[in-house]
ZAMAR-485642 format. One record per residue: residue in three letters; x, y, z of N, C-alpha, C in turn. Coordinates in steps of 0.001 Angstrom, whole numbers, plus 500000, padded with zeros to 6 digits. Atoms other than C-alpha are relative to their C-alpha. Layout:
<rs>
ALAXYZXYZXYZ
...
</rs>
This chain:
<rs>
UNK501331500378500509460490277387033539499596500969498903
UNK500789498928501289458766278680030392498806500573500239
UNK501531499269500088456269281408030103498444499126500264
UNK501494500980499937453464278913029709500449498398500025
UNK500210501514500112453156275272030378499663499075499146
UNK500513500670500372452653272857028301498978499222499861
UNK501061500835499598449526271248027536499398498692499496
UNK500133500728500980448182268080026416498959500354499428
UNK501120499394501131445162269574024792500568501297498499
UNK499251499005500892447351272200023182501738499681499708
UNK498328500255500049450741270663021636500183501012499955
UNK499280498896500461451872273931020334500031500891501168
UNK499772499617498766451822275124023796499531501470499763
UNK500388498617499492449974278322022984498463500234500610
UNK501125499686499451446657279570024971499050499516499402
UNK500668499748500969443491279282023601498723501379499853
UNK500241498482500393441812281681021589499294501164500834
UNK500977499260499476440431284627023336500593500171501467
UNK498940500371498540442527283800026609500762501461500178
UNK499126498992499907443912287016028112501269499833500479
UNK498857500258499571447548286444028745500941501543500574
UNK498934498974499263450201287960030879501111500722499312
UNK498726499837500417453241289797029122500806499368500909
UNK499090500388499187456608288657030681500770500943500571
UNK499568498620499889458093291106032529501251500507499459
UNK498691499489500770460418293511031054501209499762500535
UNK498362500217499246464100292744031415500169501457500792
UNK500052498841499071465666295381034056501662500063500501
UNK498338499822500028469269296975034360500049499260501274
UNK499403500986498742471023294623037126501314500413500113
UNK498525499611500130474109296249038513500295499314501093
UNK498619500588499056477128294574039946501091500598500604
UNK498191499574499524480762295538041309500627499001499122
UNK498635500683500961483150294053038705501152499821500797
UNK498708500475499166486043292304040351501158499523499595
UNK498594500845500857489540291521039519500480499058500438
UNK499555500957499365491444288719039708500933500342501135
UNK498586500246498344494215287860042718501000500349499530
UNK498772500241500948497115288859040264501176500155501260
UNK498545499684498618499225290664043728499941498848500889
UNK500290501152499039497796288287045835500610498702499727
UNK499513501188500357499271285386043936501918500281499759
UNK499231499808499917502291286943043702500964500658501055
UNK499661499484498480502921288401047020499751498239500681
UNK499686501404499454502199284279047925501034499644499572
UNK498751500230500795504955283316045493501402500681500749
UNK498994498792499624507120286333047153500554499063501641
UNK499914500375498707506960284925050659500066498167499943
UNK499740501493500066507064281193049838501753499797499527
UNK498197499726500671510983282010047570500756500398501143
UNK498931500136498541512078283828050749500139498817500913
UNK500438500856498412510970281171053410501094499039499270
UNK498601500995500944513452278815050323500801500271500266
UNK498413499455500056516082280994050035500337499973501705
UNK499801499435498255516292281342054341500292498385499919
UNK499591501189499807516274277545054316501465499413499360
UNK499285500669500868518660276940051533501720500723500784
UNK498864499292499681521046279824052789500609499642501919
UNK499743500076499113520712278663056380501242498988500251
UNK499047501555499896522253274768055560501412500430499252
UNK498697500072500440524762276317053328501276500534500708
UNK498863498677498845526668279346055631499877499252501332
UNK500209500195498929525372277863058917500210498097500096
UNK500362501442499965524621273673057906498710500117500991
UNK500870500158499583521589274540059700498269500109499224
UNK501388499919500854518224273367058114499029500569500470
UNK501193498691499761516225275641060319500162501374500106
UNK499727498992499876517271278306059106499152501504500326
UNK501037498878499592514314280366059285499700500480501079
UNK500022499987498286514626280162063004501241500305500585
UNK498623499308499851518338281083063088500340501408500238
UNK500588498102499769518612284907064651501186500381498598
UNK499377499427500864521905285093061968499172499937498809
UNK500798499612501201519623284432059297499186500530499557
UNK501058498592499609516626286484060122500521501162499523
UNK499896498761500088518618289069060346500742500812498866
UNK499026499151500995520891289071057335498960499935498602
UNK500984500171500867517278288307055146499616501772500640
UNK500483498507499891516015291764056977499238500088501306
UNK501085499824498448514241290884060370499989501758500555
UNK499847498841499358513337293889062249500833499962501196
UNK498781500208498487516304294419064980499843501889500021
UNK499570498738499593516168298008066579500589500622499825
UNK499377498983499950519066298948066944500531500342498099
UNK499538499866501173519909298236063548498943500991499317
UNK501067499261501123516762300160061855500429501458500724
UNK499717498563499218518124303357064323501037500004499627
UNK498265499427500545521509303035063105499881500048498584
UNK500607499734501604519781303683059316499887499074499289
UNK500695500628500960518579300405058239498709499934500051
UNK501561500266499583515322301305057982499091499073498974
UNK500754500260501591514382299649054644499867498589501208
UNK500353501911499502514128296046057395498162500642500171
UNK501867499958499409510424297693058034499307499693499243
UNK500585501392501297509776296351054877500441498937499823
UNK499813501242500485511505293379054396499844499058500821
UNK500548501030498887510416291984057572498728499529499278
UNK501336500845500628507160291570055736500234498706499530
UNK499772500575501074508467289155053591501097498820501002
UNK499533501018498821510107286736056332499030499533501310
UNK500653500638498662509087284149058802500414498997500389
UNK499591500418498709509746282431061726499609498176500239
UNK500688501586499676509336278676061112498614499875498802
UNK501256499956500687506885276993059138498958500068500453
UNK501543499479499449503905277355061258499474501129499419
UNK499844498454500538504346280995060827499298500623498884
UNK499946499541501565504667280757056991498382499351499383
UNK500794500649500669501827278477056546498582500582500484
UNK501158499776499458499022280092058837500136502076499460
UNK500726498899500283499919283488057436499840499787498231
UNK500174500643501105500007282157053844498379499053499923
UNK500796500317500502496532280832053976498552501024500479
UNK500545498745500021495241284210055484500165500853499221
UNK499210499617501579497029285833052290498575499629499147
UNK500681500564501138494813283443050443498384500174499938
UNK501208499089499493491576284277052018499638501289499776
UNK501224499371499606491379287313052441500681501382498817
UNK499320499433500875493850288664049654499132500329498332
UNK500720499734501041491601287693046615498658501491500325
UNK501457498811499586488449289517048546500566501487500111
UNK500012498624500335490054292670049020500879500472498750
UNK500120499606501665491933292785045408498845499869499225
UNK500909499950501082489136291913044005498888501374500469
UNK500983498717499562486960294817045552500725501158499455
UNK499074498977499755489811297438046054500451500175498455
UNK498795499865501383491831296624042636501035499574500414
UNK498510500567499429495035295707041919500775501153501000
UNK499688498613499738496689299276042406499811500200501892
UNK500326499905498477494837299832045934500161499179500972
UNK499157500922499830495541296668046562501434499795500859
UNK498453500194499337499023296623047078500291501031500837
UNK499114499140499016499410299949048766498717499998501411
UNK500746500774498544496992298365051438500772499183500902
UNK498893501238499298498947295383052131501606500520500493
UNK498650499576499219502179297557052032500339500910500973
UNK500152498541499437501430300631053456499394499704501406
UNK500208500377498425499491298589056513501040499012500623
UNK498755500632499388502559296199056978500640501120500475
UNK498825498933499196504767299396057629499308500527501178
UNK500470499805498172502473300516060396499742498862500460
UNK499742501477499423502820296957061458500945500085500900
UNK498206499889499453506720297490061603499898501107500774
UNK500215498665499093506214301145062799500094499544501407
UNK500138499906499042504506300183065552500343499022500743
UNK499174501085499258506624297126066602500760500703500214
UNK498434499354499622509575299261066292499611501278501278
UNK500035498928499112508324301597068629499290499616501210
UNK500749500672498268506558299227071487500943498994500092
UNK499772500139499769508606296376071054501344499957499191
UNK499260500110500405511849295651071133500807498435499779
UNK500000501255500614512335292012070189500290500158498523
UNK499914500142501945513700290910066469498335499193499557
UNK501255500397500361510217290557064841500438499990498604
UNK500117500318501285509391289244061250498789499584499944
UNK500585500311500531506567288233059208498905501276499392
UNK500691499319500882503722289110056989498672500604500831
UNK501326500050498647500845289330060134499974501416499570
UNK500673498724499588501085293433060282499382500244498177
UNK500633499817500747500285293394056778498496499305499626
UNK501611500820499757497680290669056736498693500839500551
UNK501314499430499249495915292586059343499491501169499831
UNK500410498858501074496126295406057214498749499919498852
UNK501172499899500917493924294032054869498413499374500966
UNK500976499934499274491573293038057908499080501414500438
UNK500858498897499358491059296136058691499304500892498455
UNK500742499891500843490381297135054917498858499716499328
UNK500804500425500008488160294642054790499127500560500635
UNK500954499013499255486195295868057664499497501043499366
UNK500628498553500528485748299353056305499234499762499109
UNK501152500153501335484743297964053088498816499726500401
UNK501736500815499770481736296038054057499319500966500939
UNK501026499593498998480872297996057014499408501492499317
UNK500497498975500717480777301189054469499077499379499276
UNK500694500493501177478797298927051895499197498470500596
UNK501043500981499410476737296716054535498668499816499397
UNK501080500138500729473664297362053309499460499804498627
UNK500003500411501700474233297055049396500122498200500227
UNK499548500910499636475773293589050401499095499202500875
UNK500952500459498976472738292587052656500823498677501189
UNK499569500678499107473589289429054829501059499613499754
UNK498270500431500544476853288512053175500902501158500245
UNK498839498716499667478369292184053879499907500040501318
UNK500637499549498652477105292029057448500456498673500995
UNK499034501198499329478634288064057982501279500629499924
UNK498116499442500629481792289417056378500627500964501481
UNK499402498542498554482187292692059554499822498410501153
UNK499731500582498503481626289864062090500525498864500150
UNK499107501335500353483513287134060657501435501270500154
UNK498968499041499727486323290420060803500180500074501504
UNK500134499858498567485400291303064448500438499074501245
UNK499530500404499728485587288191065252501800499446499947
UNK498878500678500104489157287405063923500842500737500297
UNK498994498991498980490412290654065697500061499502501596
UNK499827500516498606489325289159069035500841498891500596
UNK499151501059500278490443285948068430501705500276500175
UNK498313499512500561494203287202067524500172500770501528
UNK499758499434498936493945289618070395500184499425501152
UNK499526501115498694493430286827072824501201499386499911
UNK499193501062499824495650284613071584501630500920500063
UNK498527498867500126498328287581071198499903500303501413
UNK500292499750498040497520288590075121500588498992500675
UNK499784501208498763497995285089076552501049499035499047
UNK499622500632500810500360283644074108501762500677499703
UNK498616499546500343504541284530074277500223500107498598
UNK498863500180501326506570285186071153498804501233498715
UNK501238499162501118503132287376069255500389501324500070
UNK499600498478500292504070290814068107498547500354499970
UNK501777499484499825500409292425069523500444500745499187
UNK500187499058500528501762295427068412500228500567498837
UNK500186499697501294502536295006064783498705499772499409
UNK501202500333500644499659293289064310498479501086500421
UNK500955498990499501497741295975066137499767501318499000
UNK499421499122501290499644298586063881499455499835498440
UNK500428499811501071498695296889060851498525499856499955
UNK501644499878500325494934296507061530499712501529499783
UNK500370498727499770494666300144062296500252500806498391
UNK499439499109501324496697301577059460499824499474499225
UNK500846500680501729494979299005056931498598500589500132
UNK501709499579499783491655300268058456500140501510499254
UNK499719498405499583492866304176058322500038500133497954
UNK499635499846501212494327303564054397498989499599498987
UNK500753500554501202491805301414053163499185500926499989
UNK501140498842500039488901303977054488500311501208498709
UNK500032498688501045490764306530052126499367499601498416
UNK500356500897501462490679304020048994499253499643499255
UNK501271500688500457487599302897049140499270500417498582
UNK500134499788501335486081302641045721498865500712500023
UNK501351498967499688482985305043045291499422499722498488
UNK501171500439501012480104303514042754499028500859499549
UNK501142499062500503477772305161040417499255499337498769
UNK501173500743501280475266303966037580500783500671498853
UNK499313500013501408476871303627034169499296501277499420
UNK500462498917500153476781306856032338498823499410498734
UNK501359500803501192474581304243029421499549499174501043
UNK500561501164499716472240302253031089499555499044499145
UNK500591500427501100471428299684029377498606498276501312
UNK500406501243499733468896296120029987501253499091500380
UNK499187501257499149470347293099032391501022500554500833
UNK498850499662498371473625292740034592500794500903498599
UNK499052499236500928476067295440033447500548500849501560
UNK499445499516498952478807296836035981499858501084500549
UNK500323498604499999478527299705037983501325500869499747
UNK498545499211500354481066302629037080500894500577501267
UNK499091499373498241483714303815040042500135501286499428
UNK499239498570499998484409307551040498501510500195499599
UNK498568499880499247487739308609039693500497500613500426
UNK499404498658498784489519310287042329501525499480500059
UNK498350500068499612493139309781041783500959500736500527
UNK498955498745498966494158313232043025500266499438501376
UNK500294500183498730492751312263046450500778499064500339
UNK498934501139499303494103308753046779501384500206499955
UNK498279499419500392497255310024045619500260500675501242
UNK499899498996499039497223312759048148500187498662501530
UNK500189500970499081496120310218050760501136498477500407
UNK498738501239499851498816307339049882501170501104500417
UNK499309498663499613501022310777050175500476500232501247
UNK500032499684498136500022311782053806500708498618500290
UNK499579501188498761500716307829055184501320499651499425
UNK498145500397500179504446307567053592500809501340500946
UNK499400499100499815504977311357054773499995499076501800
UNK500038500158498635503560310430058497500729498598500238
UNK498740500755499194505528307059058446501500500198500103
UNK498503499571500007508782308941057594500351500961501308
UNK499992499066498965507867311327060486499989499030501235
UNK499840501030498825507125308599063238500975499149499886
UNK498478500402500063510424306736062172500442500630500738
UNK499216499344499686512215309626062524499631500294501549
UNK500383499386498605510417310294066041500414498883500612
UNK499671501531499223511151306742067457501626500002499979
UNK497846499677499977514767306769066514500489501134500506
UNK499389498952499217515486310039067657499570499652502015
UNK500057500768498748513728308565071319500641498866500076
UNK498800501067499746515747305217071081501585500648500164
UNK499358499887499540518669307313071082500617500673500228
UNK499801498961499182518083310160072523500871498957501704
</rs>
């Protein structure tokens, strides 16, 4: 609506004379969080859709079996997590289990949690923080499968729930900037830990404890990451972004500690498997 109304006594739509009028109020800096696009997120979908191909394609050709993704020889020669094998020094499967899965159910229900909840925390986090969220909470995914169970496990879940638990931190650090939308967000989280937990409790074949692993150690990594906001060193009139701190020593340091401590709890699990 315009300043003043139109009138039919006054085409030219201004007051008349003598009329004390209101100014309009002054424009007023409006700050945001600037967000990036999905760029990992769309490509970490891409990543896990080519394997789930190649597992099919390679299953019918070596095996003639079209489910191959469900084949334990093919699992395991893509990278599944198998015990004894990650204790006899393949440890690099604690990553490439991410990147495999178990049937299409699997592929398709963690592929549209990817898609959810992947843009929201690249776009908060960044690209950069980003990825060593998703990767860095998948390995305490694997970690802590490899060290509760011993079943061949695969998929992308301990990382997924890595970025659940990043999520969490975010909002619940930045609830109140975020008013009722940061405050649905923690219990739309809360809830989808319970959820999972049940259905992982009462439900055969669920790796609780990667997915336990990667909530924790997405919660633990993202808390370090988190982006830290401040008012543009120009303010100026209207929306204009706010500026992030930079602390790259720290996160550095911090991505640092959780590669050192997963090279240390490896090494502690394998030396108990076979001790």
């Amino acid at each position: 609506m315009s300043e003043y109304q139109q009138s039919a006594d006054l085409p030219s739509g201004r007051p008349p004379e003598g009329t004390v009028t209101t100014p309009p109020f002054p424009e007023r800096p409006q700050f945001y969080i600037a967000r990036v696009p999905p760029t990992w997120t769309r490509i970490l979908l891409g990543c896990n859709i080519a394997v789930f191909v190649a597992m099919i394609i390679y299953g019918f050709v070596v095996y003639q079996d079209w489910n191959g993704t469900e084949n334990p020889y093919v699992l395991i020669f893509f990278g599944a997590k198998v015990n004894q094998l990650v204790a006899a020094g393949e440890v690099w499967r604690l990553f490439t289990a991410m990147f495999i899965h178990i049937g299409v159910i699997h592929l398709l229900f963690n592929l549209y949690a990817l898609n959810i909840l992947g843009p929201l925390v690249e776009g908060f986090f960044g690209h950069r923080r980003f990825l060593f969220i998703y990767v860095i909470g998948g390995l305490w995914g694997s970690v802590a499968s490899y060290a509760f169970s011993p079943a061949l496990s695969a998929g992308a879940s301990g990382a997924i729930f890595g970025l659940v638990g990043a999520t969490t931190v975010y909002f619940l650090r930045y609830r109140e900037n975020f008013g009722a939308r940061g405050r649905a967000i923690v219990q739309n989280m809360v809830i989808v830990i319970a959820i999972n937990l049940f259905l992982g409790l009462s439900s055969p074949g669920i790796d609780n404890w990667g997915h336990m692993g990667g909530l924790i150690g997405g919660a633990i990594i993202g808390y370090g990451l988190i982006p830290v906001y401040a008012a543009p060193s120009i303010i100026q009139l209207g929306r204009q972004p706010l500026a992030e701190e930079q602390r790259t020593t720290t996160e550095a340091l911090w991505i640092i500690g959780h590669i050192a401590l997963l090279w240390f709890s490896i090494q502690m699990i394998t030396n108990n498997l076979l001790g």
